[in-house]
C-alpha positions as CSV (number, residue, x, y, z in Angstrom):
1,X,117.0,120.3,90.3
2,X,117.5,122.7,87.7
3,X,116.4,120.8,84.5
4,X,117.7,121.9,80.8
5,X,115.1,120.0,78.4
6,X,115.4,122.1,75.2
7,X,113.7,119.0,73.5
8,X,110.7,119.0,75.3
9,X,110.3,122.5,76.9
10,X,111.4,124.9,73.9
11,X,113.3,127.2,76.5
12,X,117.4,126.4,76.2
13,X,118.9,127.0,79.5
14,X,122.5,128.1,79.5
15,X,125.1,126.6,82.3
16,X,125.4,130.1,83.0
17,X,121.9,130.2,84.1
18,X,121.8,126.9,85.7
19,X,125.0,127.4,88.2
20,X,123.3,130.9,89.0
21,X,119.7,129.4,89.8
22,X,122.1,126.7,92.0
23,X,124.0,129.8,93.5
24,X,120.9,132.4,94.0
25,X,117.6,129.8,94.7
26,X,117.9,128.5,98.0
27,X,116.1,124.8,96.6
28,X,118.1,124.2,93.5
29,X,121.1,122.7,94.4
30,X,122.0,120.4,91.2
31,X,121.7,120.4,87.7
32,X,120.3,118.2,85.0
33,X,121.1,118.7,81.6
34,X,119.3,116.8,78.3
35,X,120.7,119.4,76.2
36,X,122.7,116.7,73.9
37,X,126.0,118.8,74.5
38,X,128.4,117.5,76.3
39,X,130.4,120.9,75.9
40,X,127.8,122.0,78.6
41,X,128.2,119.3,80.9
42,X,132.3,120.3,80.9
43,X,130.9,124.1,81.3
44,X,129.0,123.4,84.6
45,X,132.0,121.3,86.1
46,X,134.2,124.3,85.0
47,X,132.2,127.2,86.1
48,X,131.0,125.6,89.6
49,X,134.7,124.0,90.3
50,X,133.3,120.3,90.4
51,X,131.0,121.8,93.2
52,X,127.6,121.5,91.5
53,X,126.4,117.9,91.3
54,X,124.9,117.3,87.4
55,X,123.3,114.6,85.9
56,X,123.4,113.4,82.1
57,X,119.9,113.0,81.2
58,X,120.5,112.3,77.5
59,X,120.8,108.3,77.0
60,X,123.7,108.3,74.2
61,X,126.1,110.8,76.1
62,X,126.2,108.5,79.2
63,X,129.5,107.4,79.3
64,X,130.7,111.0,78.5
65,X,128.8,112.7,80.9
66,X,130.2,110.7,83.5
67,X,134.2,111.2,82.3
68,X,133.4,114.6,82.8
69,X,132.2,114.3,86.6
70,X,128.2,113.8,86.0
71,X,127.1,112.5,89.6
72,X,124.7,110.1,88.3
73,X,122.1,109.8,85.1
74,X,118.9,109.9,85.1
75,X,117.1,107.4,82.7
76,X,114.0,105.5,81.8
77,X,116.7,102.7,80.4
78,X,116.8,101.6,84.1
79,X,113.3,99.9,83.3
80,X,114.0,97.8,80.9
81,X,117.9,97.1,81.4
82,X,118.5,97.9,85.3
83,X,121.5,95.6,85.6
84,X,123.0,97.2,82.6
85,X,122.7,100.4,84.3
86,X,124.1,99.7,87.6
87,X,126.9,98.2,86.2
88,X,127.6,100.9,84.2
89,X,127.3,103.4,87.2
90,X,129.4,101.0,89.0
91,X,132.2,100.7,86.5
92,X,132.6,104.4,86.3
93,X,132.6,104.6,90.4
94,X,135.4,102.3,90.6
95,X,137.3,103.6,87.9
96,X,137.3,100.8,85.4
97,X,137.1,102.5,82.5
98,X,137.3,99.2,80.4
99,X,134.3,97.7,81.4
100,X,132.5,100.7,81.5
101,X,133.0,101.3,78.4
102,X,131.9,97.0,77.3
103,X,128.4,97.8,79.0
104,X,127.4,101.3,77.4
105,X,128.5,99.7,74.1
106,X,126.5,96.7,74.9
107,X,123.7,98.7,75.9
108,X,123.9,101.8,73.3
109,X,121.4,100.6,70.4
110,X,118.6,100.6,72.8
111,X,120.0,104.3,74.1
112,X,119.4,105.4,71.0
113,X,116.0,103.0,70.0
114,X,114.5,104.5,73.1
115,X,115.9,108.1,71.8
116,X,114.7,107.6,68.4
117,X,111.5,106.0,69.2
118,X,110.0,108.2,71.9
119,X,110.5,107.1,75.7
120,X,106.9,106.7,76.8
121,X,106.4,104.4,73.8
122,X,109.2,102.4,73.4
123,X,109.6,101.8,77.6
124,X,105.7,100.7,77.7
125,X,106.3,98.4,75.3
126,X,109.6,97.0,76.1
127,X,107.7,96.5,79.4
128,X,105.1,94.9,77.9
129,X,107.7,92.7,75.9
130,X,109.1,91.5,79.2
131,X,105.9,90.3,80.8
132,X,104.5,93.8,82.7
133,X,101.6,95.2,81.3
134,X,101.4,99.0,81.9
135,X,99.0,99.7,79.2
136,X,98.8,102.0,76.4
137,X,100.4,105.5,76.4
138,X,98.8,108.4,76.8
139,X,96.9,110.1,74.0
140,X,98.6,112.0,71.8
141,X,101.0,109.7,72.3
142,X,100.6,106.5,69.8
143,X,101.7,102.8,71.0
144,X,105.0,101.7,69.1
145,X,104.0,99.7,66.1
146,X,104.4,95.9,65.2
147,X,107.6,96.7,63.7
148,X,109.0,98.8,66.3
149,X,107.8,95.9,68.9
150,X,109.9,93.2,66.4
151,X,112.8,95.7,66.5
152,X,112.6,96.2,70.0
153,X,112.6,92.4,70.7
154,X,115.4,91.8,69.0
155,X,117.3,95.0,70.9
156,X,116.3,93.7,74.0
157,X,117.4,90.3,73.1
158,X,120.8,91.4,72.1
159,X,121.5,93.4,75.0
160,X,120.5,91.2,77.3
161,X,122.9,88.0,75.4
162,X,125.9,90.5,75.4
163,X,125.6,90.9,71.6
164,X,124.2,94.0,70.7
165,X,126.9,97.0,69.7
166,X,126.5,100.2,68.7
167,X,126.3,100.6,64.4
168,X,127.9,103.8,64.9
């Protein structure tokens, strides 16, 4: 899998680039982008002709990424929301585009809390809020603080009840 992390790895692949490494590396055969852009997610549909699996690896373009023919979407969510996940996978698949969009709205705050807050951090201890204790994250890497933990909580909570909705 060819894997655009700008965020993380400083290098900013184009789609260009990543349908060539599909086309000329014999073991790359799909694409996953974290770029943010969901422009580039339309650009790898468009210049592989739906051909090239890709997967949305940024948590807030989820829904997007699948309208524009993402095969799947890879996320640490799935930890601490796993039905929420599947269910929005499975809404997509079978075309209901209504409830599709009820369970990314219902799930979005803690798409962007997890975002916002640094996955290692905020997974771990929404983990750790649920019962599994995974410990501490790796140093450099602080825990989330008391108030990210309250916040967290009451994300969790919400999304779990059916109540939390995106403020944006």
């Amino acid at each position: 899998m060819a894997y655009n992390n700008p965020a993380t790895s400083g290098i900013d692949m184009s789609p260009e680039l990543m349908i060539r490494m599909v086309r000329e590396i014999d073991n790359v055969c799909m694409i996953k982008g974290s770029s943010g852009d969901i422009q580039r997610m339309h650009r790898i549909h468009e210049l592989s002709g739906g051909t090239v699996p890709f997967f949305n690896g940024s948590n807030p373009l989820a829904l997007e990424a699948f309208a524009a023919g993402a095969t799947g979407w890879c996320t640490a969510a799935a930890c601490l929301i796993p039905e929420q996940t599947l269910s929005l996978y499975a809404a997509v698949r079978s075309g209901n585009l209504a409830a599709a969009r009820q369970t990314f709205y219902r799930q979005l705050p803690l798409l962007q809390f997890i975002l916002k807050g640094g996955l290692p951090k905020t997974v771990k201890a929404g983990l750790q809020l649920q019962g599994l204790d995974v410990g501490a994250p790796r140093h450099p890497v602080l825990p989330l603080d008391e108030a990210g933990c309250r916040a967290l909580a009451t994300i969790l909570g919400q999304v779990a009840s059916g109540e939390a909705r995106s403020a944006a």
